[in-house]
C-alpha positions in Angstrom: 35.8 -97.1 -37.7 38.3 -95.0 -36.0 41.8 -94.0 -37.8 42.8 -96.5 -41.0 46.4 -96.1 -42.2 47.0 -96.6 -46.0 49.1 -99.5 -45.2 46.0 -101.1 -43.1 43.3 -100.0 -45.8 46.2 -101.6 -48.7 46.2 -104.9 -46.8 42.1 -104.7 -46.6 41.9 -104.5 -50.4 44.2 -107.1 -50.8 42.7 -109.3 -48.5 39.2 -108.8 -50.5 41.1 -109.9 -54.1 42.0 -113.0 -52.4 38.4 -113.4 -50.5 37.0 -112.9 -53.9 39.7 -115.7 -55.8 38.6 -118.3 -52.6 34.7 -117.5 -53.3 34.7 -118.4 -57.3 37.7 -121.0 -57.5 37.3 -123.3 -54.2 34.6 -121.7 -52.0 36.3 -120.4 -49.1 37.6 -117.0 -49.4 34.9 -114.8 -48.3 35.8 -114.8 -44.5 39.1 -113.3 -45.6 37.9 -110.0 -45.7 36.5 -110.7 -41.9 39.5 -112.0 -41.1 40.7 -107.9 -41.8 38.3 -106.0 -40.6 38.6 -108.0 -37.2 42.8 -107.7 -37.2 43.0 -104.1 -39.1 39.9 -102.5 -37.8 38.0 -101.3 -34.7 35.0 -102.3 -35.7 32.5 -103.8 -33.2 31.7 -107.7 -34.1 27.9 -106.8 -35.5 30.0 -103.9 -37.7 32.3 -106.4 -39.1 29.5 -108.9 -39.8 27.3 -106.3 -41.2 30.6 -104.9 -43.3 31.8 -108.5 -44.4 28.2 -109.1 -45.6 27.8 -106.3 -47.6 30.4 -107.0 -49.7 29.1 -110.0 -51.2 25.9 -109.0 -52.7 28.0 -107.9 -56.0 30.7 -110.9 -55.6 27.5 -113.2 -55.4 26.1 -111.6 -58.5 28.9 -111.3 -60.6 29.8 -115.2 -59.8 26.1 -116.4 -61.0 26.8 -114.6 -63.9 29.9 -115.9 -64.6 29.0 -119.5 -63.8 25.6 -118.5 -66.1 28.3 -117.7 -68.6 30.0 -121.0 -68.6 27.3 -123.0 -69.0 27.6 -124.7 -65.4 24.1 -122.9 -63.5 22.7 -123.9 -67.1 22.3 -127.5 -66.6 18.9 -128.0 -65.1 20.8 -130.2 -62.1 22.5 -127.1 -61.1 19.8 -124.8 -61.6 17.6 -127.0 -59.6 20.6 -127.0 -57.0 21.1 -123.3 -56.7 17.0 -122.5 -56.8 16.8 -124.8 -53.0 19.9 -123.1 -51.7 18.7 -119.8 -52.7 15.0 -120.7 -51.1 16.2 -122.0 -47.8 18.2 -118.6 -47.7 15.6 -116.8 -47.2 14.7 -118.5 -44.1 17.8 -119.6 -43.0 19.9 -116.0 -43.0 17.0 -114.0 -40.8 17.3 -116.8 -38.3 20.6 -116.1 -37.9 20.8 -112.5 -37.5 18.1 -113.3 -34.6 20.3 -115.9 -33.0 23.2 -113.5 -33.7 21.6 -111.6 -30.9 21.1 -114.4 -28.3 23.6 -116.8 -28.9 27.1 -115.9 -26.8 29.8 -115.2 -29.4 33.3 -117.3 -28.3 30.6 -120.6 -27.9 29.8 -119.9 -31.9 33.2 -119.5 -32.8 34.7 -122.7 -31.2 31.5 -124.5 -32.9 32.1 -123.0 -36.1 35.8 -123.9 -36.2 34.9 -127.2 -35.3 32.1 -127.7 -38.1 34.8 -126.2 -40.6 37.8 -128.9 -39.5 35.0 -131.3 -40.0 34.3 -130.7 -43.3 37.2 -130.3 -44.5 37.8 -133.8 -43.2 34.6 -135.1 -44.5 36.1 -133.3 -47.9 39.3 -135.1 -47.7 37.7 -138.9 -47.0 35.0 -138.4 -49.7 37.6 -137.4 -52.4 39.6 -140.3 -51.7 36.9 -143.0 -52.2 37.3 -144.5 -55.2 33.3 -145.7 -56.1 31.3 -143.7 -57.8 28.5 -141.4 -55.8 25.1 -140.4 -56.6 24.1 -136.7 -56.5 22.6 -135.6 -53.0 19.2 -135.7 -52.7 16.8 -132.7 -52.8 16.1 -132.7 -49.1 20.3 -133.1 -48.1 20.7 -130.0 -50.5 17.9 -128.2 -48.4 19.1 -129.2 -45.3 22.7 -128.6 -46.3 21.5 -124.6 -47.8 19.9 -123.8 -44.6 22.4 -124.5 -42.1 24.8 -122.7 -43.8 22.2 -119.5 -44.2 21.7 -119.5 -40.4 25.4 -120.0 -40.1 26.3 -117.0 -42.4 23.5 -114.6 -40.5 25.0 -114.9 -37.3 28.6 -114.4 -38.7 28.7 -112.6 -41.9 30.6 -114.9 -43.7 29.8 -115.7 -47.3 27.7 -118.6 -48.2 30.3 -121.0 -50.5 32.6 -121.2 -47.8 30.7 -124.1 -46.1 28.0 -124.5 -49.0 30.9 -125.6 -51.4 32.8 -128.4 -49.3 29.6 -129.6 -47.8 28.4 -130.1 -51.1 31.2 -131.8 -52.5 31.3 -133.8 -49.5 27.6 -134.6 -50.3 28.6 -136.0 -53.6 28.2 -132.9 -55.7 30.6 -132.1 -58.7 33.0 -129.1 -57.4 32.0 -126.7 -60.5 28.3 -127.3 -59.8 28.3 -126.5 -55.8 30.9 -123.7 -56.5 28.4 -122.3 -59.4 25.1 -122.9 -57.0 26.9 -121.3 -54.3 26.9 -118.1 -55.7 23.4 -118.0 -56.6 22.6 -118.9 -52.4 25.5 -116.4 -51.3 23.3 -113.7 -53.9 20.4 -114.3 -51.6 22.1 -114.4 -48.0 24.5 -111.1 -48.5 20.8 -109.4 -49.5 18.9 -110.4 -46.5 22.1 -110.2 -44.1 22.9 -106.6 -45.3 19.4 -105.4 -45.1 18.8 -106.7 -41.4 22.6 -105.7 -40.2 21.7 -102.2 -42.0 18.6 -102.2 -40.0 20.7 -102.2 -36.8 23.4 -99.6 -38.6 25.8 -102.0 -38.7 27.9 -101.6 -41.9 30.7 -99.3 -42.8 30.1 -98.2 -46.4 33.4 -96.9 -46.7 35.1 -100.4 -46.1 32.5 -102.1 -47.7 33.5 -100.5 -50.7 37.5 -100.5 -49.7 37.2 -104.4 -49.9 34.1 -105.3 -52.6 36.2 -103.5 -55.5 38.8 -105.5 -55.6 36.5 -108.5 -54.2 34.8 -108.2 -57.5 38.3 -108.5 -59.6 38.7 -111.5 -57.3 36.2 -113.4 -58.3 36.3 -113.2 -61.9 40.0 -114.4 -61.2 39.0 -117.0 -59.2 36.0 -118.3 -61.7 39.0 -118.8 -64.6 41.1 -120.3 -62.1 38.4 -123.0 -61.5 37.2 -123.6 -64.6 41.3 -124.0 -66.2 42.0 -126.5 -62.6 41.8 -130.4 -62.4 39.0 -131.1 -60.2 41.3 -133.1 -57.9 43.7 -129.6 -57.5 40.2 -127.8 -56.8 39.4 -130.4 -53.6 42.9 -130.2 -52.4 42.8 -126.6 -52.0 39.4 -126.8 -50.2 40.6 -128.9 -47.7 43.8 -126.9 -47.1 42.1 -123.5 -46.8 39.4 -125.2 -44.8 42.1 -126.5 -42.4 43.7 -122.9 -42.4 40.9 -121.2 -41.5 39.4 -123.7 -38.5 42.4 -122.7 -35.6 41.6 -118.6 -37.0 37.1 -119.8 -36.6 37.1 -121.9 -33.4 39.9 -118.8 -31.5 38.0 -115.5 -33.0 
């Protein structure tokens, strides 16, 4: 990890209570600690995805819960939503921490970013559209869980911040994709930690640094949602989707 100053290891924590608030209240968030680890840290990449992973076993936990809690992983819709995501996690997540291996880093990035601005896009166009749209189909959700689980194995990103807008782009309701994301993020922070641990790829110390306030985050974040118009909710999507793309496609 080499030397952290307190100022460096202040900004980490404070970048994981905002990851956390992005994860429960509009999806993406959870690169933010990455985002730290890569600028504050002298981690190698596989340490900061193995790091950034870890952290969102509990986040992805405590925002099931919480969505459990609120009724909106209750509706049988949802639950069905968040049981495919969670299933083609399994899969999806070890065949990215194998391609993490093979494929060359700066090509992912610039497709990543790229996938990211398109969403957000996709996001923006499907919002505006005034008919109404029918939920996605089992097999789009499928699809839709298992590119994202072979996206967050390579990276270390959390699941919601693709599974969310892709979803809504999709035709989902926001509360439902943000409340199945978390189940799917549950899943994909498990497998990713134990095959980045398997390489000893984490730092437990930052791990912890940025999950305890992560965790504050994102019962922030899952009031923030739930108190939100769903119109607000898509807006910020798309603007923290378009943030994030230049930081993505350049890493």
């Amino acid at each position: 990890m080499g030397e952290l100053t307190p100022l460096a290891g202040l900004m980490l924590a404070l970048l994981g209570l905002a990851g956390g608030i992005g994860i429960t209240a509009i999806g993406p968030g959870g690169v933010l600690p990455t985002v730290g680890l890569v600028a504050l840290t002298t981690l190698t990449p596989a340490q900061v995805a193995g790091t950034a992973i870890a952290t969102h076993v509990a986040t992805g936990a405590v925002g099931t819960a919480a969505y459990v809690r609120s009724g909106q992983l209750r509706a049988p819709q949802a639950r069905t939503t968040a049981r495919l995501l969670a299933g083609t996690a399994l899969i999806g997540t070890v065949a990215g921490i194998i391609v993490n291996s093979l494929l060359a880093p700066h090509v992912f990035s610039m497709l990543l970013g790229a996938l990211v601005a398109a969403v957000a896009a996709l996001v923006l166009v499907r919002g505006r559209r005034r008919r109404a749209r029918g939920h996605p189909s089992r097999t789009v959700v499928a699809v839709i869980g298992l590119l994202v689980a072979v996206t967050a194995g390579i990276v270390g990103i959390g699941g919601p911040m693709l599974t969310v807008p892709l979803l809504v782009a999709a035709g989902c309701e926001v509360l439902e994709a943000l409340a199945a994301a978390q189940a799917q993020s549950v899943v994909i922070a498990t497998v990713g930690t134990v095959g980045y641990l398997l390489q000893g790829s984490i730092d437990w110390f930052l791990a912890v640094l940025i999950g305890i306030p992560e965790l504050a985050g994102v019962l922030i974040g899952w009031r923030v949602a739930r108190s939100l118009p769903t119109r607000t909710l898509r807006t910020a999507m798309v603007v923290a989707l378009f943030a994030l793309a230049p930081y993505l496609a350049l890493h």
